[in-house]
N, C-alpha and C positions, 0 to 999 in steps of 0.2 A: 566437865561434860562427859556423858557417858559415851561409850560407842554406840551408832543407832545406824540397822540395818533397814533395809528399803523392800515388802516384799509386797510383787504385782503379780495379777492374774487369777486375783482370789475370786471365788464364785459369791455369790449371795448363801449359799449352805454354809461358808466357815463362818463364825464365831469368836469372840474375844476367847473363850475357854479353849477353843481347839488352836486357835496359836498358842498359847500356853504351852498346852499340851503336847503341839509338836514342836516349838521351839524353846521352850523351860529344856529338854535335857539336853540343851548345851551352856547352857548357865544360867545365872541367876537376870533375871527378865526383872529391867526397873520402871520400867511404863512401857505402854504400848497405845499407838493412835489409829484408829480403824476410820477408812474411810468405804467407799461400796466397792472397789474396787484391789484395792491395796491397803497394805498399813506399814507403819514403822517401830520396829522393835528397839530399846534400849535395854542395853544388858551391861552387869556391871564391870564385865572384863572383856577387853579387846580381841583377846584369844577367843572365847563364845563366841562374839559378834562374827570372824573371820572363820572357826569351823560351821558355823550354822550357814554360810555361805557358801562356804566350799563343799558342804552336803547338802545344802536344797536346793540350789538351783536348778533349773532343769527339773525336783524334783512332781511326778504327776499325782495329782491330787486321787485317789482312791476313788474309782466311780465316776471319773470326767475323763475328759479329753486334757484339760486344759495343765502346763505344766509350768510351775511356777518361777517367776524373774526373783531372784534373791542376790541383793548387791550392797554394798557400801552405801551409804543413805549421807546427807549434804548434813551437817551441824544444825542442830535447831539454831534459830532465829531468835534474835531477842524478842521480838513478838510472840513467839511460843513458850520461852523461857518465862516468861507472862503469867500464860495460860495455866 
């Protein structure tokens, strides 16, 4: 299992490409789940997953109010390991 962080309070403006984009520079991004709201990043090393935390939480989206929940995310589910 990879480590998979949990990030909330996305607007409808982000994008699969702009999480990339802001969370690729802390490491290598092995899938990502987009729902309207939030998504969960997997990255392939634990250290990414725990500095991309401890730098974005809290961090505010450019052009909102809104300031983003960035946490530890729960083990995918065999149901998803599925998917």
């Amino acid at each position: 299992m990879h480590p998979r962080i949990y990030i909330g309070r996305l607007n409808n403006t982000i994008k699969k490409k702009d999480i990339v984009e802001i969370f690729g520079k802390y490491g290598e991004i092995v899938d990502i789940l987009m729902k309207e709201d939030f998504a969960f990043v997997e990255f392939v090393k634990t250290e990414s997953a725990q500095l991309a935390i401890k730098e974005m939480n809290g961090f505010q989206i450019p052009g909102t109010q809104a300031r983003l929940v960035v946490e530890e995310a729960r083990p995918k589910s065999p149901e998803e390991c599925r998917l």
